[in-house]
C-alpha positions as CSV (number, residue, x, y, z in Angstrom):
1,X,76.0,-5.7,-23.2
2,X,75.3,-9.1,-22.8
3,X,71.6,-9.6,-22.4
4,X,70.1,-11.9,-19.4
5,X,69.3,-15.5,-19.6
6,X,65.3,-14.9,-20.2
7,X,66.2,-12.1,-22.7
8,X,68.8,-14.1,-24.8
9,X,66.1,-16.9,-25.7
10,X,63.1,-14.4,-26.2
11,X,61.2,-15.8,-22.7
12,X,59.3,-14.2,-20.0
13,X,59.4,-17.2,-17.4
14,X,61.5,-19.7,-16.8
15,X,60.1,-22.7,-18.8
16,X,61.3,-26.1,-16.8
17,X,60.3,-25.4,-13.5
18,X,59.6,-27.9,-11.8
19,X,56.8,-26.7,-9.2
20,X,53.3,-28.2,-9.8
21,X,52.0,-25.7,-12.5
22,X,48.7,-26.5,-14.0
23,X,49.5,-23.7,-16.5
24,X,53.2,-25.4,-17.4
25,X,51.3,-29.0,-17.5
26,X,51.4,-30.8,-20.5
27,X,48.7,-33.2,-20.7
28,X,49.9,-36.2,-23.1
29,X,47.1,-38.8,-23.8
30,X,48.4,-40.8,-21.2
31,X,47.0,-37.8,-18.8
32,X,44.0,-37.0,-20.7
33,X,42.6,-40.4,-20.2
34,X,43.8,-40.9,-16.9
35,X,41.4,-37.6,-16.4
36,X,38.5,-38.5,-18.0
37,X,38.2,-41.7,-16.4
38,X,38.8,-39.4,-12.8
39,X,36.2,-37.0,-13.8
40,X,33.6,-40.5,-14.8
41,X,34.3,-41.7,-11.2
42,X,33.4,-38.6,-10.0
43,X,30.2,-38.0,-11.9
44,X,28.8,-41.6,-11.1
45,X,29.8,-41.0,-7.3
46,X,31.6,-44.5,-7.7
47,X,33.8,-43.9,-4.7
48,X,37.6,-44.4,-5.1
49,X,39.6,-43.8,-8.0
50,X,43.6,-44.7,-8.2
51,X,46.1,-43.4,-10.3
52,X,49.1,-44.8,-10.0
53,X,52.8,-43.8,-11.8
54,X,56.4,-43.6,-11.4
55,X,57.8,-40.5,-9.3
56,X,58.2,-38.3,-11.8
57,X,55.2,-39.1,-14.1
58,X,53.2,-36.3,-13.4
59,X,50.2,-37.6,-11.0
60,X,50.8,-34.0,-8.7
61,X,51.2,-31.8,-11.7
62,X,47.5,-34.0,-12.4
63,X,46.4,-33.9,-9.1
64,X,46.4,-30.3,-8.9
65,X,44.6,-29.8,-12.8
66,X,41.6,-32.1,-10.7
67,X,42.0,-29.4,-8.0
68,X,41.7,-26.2,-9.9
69,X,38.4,-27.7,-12.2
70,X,36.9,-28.8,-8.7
71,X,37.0,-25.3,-6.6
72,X,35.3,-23.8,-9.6
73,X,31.9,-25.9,-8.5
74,X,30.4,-24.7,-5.7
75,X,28.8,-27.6,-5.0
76,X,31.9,-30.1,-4.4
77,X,33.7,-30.3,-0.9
78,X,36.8,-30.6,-1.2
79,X,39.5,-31.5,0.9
80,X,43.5,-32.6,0.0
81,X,45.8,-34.5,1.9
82,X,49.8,-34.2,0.1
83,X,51.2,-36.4,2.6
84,X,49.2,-39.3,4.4
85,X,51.9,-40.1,6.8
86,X,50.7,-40.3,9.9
87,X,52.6,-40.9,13.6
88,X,49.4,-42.8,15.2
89,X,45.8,-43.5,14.2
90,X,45.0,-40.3,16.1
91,X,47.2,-38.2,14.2
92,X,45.5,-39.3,10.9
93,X,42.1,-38.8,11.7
94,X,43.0,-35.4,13.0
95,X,44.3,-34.5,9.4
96,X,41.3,-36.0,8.2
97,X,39.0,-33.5,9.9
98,X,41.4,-30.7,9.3
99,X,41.7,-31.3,5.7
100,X,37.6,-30.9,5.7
101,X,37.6,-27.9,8.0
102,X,35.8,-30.2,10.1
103,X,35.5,-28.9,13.9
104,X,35.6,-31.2,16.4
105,X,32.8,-30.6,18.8
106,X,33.0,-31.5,22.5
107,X,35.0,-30.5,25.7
108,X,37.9,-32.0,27.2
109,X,41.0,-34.3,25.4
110,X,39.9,-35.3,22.2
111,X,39.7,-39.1,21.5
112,X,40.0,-41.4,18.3
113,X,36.3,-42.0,18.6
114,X,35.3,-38.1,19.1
115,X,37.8,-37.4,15.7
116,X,35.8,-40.9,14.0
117,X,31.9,-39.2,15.0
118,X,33.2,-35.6,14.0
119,X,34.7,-36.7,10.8
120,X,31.2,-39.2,9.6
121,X,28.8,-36.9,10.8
122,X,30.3,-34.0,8.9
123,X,29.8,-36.5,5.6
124,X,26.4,-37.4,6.5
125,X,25.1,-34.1,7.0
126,X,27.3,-32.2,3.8
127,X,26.3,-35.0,1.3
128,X,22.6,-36.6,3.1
129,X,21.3,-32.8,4.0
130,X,22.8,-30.3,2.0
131,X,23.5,-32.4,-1.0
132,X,27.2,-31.6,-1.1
133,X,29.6,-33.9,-3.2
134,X,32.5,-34.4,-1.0
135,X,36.0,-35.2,-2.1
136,X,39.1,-36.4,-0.7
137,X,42.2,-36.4,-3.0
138,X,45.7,-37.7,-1.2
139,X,48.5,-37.6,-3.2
140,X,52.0,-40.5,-1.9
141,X,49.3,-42.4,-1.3
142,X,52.0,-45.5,-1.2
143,X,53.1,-43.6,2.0
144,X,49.8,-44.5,3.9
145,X,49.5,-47.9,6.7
146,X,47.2,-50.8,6.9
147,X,45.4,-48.8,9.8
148,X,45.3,-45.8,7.9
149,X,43.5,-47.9,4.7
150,X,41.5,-49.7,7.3
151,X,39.8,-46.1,7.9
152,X,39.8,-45.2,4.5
153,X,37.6,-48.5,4.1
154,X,35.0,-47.1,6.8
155,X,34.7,-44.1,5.3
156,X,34.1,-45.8,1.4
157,X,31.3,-47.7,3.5
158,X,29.2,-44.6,3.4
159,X,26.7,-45.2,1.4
160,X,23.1,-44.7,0.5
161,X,21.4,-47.6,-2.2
162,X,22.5,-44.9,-5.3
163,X,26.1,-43.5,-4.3
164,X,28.9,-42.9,-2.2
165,X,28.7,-40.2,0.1
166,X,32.1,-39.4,-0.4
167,X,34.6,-39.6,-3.4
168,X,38.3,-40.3,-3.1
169,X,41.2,-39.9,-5.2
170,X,44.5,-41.8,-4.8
171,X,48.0,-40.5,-6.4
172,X,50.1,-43.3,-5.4
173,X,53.6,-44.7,-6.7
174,X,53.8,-47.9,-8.3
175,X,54.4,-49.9,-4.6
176,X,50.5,-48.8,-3.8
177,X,49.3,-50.9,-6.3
178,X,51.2,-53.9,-5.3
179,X,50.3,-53.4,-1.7
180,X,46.6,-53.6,-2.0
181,X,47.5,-56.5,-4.6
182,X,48.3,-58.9,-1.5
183,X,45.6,-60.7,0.1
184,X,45.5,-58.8,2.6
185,X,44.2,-56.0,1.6
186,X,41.3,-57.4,-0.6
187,X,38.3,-55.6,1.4
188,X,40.2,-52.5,0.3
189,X,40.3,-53.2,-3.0
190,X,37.1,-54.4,-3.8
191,X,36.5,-50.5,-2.6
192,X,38.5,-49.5,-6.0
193,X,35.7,-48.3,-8.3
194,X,38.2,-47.7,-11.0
195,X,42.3,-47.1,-11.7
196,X,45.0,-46.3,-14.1
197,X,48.0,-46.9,-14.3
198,X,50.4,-43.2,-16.0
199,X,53.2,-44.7,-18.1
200,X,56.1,-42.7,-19.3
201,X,56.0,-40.5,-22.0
202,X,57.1,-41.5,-25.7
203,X,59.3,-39.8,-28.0
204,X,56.6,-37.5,-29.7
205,X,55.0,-36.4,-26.3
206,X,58.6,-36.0,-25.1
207,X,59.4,-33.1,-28.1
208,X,56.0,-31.8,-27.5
209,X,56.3,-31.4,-24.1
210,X,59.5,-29.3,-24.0
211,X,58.1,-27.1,-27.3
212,X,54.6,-26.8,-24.8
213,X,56.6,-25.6,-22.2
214,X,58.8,-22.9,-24.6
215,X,55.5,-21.6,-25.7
216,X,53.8,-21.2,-22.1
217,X,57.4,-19.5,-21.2
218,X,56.7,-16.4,-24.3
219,X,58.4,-18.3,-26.7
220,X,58.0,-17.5,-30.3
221,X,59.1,-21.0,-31.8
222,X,62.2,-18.8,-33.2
223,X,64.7,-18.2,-30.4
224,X,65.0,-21.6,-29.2
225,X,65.9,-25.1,-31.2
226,X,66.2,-28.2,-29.8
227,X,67.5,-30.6,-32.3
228,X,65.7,-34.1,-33.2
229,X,69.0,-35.6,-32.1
230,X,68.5,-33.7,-28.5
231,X,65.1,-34.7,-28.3
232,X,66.1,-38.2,-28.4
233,X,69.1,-38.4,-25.7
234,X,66.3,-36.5,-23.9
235,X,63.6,-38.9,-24.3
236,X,66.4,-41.8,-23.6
237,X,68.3,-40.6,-20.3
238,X,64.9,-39.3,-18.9
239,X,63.0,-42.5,-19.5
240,X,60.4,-40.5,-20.8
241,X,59.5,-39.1,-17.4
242,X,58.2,-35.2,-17.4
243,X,60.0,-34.4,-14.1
244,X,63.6,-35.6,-16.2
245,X,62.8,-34.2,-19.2
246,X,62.2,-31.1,-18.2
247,X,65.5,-31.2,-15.9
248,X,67.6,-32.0,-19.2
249,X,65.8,-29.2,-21.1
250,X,66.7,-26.8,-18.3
251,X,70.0,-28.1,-18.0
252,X,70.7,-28.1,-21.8
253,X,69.2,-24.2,-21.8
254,X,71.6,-22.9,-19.5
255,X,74.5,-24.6,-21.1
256,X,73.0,-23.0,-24.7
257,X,73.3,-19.7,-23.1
258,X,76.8,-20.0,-21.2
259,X,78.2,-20.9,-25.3
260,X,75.9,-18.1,-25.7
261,X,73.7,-19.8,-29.1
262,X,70.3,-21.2,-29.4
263,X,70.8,-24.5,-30.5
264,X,70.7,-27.2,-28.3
265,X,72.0,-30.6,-30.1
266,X,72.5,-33.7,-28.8
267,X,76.2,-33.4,-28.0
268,X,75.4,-30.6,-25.4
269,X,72.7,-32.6,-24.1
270,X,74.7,-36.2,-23.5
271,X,77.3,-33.7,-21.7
272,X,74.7,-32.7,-19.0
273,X,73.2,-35.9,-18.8
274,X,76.5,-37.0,-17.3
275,X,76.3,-35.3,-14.3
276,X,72.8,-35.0,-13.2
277,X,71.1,-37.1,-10.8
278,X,68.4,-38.5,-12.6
279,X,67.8,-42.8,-13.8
């Protein structure tokens, strides 16, 4: 009887997925400092942090490892925003207070200025009176508008002499960091208490990666052998972006179990590089 695809290669789980896992993240140095310098910005209550990357890089896989380490403190507020885009200036503030379980207080239509008050006076109160560190992490931050930034701006502005009443962090592809380059944007910027930038990974990070994932997935380190060779093309067709790599290690997987062995060499991989959409 043949045996099933997790069964041939000794694994419990599927180990490419490519849903945000914070247990199937690999954190390469690139991450780790990337990490530390969020978790600085944090401490100091600096204001605004910005991680930028190429899609594919990891900054949600990140995102959500800042997430998980921040519930744990019952002391932080926290509030996410996955996509900023916004129909009207309305519409954003709205998922601005939503995102903060903020209710909006008042009878009648709501207005952009009843959404504004709401929104600051729920800051004030959490971080002035109860001594609550707030946070606001948005992830495609390249997605958001000049107004939406202009707001972003007004909310950075809330201050006391010794630190930001509220902390941001910005996920952003690499056209979010060129936009607030221009001049127009300069009051934003001079909000940006610290960045980085998430290059690809390298060749070693790349092989560690996919043996990380095997291992996460119940591998042993004997049912499954991707060659030095296939580690290479890997690292080459994917650019050294996680999101690639680990859609050529899938890829490669399945085709080791339709010739039903568990070596994947470089020959299988080139073959599925061929016809999969990636750079």
């Amino acid at each position: 009887m043949k045996l099933s695809y997790l069964d041939f290669f000794g694994l419990n789980e599927d180990p490419f997925q490519t849903s945000p896992s914070t247990k199937y993240f690999y954190s390469s140095q690139e991450h780790q400092e990337c990490l530390a310098r969020i978790l600085l910005t944090l401490e100091l209550n600096n204001g605004l942090f910005v991680a930028i990357g190429d899609a594919g890089t990891g900054k949600t896989s990140l995102a959500s490892l800042v997430m998980r380490d921040l519930l744990q403190d019952d002391n932080t507020i926290l509030a996410l925003i996955r996509q900023p885009r916004a129909r009207s200036e309305f519409a954003f503030l709205q998922k601005l207070n939503d995102s903060f379980g903020v209710i909006v207080s008042g009878v009648g239509r709501r207005s952009t200025l009843m959404l504004e008050n709401s929104l600051f006076n729920f800051i004030q109160e959490k971080a002035l009176e109860e001594n609550k560190r707030l946070v606001l992490i948005v992830d495609e931050a390249q997605e958001m508008t000049p107004t939406q930034l202009l707001r972003i701006r007004e909310l950075l502005n809330l201050e006391t002499e010794s630190r930001k009443l509220i902390n941001m962090i910005f996920f952003g592809q690499l056209e979010f960091l060129n936009k607030i380059r221009s001049k127009r944007f300069k009051n934003f910027r001079q909000r940006v208490a610290m960045s980085y930038v998430l290059n690809p990974l390298n060749l070693k990070d790349t092989g560690e990666l996919i043996k990380y994932r095997l291992k996460m997935a119940g591998s042993d380190g004997t049912g499954i052998s991707y060659t030095e060779d296939a580690i290479q093309v890997i690292h080459k067709e994917s650019k050294g972006l996680p999101r690639d790599i680990c859609k050529l290690g899938a890829a490669g997987l399945l085709a080791a179990f339709a010739s039903q062995t568990n070596v994947i060499d470089a020959d299988t991989i080139k073959v599925e590089a061929q016809s999969m959409p990636i750079r």
